[in-house]
KESESE-947274 format. One record per residue (C-alpha): y, z, x; chain; residue number from 1; residue in three letters. Coordinates in Angstrom, 2 decimals. Layout:
KESESE-947274
<<Y; Z; X>; A; NUM; ala>
...
***
This chain:
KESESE-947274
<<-10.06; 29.36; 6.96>; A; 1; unk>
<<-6.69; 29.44; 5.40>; A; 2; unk>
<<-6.17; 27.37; 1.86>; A; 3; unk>
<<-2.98; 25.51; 1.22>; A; 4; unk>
<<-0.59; 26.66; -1.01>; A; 5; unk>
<<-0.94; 25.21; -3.96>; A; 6; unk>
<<3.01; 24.44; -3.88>; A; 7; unk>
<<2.39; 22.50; -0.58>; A; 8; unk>
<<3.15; 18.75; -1.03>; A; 9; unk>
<<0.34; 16.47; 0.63>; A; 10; unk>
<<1.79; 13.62; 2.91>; A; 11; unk>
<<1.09; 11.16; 0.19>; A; 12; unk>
<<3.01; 12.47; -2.56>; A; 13; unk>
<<6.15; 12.39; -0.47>; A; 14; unk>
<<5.51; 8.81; 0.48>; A; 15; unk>
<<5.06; 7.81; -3.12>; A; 16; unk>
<<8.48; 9.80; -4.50>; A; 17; unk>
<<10.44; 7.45; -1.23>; A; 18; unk>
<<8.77; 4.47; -2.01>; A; 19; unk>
<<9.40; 5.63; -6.47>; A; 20; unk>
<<12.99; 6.03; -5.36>; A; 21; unk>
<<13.55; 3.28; -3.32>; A; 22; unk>
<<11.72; 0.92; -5.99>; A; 23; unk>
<<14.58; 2.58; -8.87>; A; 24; unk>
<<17.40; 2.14; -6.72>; A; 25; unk>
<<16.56; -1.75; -5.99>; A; 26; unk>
<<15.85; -2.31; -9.35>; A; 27; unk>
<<19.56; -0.08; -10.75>; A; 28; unk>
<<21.25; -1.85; -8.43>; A; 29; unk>
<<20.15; -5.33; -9.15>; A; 30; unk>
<<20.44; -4.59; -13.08>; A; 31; unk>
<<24.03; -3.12; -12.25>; A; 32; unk>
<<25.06; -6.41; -10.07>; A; 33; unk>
<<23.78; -8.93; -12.78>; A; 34; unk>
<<25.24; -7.52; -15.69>; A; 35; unk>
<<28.72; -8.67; -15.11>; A; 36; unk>
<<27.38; -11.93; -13.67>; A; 37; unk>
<<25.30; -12.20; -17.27>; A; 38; unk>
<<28.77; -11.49; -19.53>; A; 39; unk>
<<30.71; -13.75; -17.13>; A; 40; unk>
<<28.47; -17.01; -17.81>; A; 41; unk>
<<27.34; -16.14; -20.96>; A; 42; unk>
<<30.55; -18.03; -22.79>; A; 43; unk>
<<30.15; -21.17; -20.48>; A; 44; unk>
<<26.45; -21.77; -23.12>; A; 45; unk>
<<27.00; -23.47; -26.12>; A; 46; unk>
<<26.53; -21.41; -29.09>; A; 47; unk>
<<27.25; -18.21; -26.98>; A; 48; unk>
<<30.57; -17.58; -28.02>; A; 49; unk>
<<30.19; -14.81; -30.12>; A; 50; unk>
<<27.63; -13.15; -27.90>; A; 51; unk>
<<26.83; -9.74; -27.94>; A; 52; unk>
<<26.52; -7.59; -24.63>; A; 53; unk>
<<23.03; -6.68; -25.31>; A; 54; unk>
<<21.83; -9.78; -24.74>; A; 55; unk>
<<23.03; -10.13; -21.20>; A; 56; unk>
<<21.53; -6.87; -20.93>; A; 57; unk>
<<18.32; -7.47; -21.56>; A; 58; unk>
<<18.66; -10.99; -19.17>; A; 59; unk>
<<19.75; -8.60; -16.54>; A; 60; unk>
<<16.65; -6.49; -16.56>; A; 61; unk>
<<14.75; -9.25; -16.43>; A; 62; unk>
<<16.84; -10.34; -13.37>; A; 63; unk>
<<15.77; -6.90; -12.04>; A; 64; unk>
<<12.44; -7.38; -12.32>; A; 65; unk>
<<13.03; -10.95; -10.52>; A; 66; unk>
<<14.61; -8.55; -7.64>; A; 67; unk>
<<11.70; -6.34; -7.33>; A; 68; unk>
<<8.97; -9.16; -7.20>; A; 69; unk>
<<11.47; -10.09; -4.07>; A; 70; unk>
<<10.66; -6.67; -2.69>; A; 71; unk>
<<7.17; -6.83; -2.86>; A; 72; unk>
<<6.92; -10.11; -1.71>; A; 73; unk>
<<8.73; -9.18; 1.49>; A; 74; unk>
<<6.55; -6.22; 1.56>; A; 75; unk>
<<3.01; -8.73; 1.13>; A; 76; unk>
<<4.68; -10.84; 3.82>; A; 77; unk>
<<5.46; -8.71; 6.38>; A; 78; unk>
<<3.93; -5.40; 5.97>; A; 79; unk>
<<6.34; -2.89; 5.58>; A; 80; unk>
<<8.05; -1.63; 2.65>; A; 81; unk>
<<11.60; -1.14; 4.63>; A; 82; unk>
<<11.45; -4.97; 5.58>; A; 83; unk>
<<15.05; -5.11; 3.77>; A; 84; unk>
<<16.48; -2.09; 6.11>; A; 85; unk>
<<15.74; -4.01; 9.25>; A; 86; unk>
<<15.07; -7.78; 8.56>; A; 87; unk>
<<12.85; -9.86; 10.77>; A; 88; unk>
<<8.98; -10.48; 11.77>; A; 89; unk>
***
């Protein structure tokens, strides 16, 4: 009986490094996108107008963290982790 090599990747590691890179790219993307939204509103607050960008930045990871509760809830809901990819029950 021939033993694996111990460089061989099982089938479950390479589904956890997609579904690791697919959960970073949602959640860099979403961060990227609200950023500017964050700086845009952030003077429109009273008492925000000497803001500092750091601020929006740490709303906007928070807003990324909204994003990826969305993914997992579409994942819960219909059973797939590519629900996004190709919408639809």
């Amino acid at each position: 009986m021939q033993r694996p090599s111990p460089d061989a990747e099982s089938p479950y590691s390479s589904y956890w490094r997609q579904l690791g890179g697919t959960v970073a790219a949602i959640f860099v993307v979403a961060v990227l996108g609200n950023y500017p939204w964050e700086l845009a509103q952030a003077p429109l607050y009273a008492g925000m107008e000497s803001f500092r960008g750091w601020h929006c930045f740490v709303t906007s990871l928070g807003d990324g963290l909204l994003v990826l509760g969305i993914f997992a809830a579409g994942w819960i809901a219909l059973g797939r982790q590519t629900w996004f990819v190709h919408p639809g029950i």
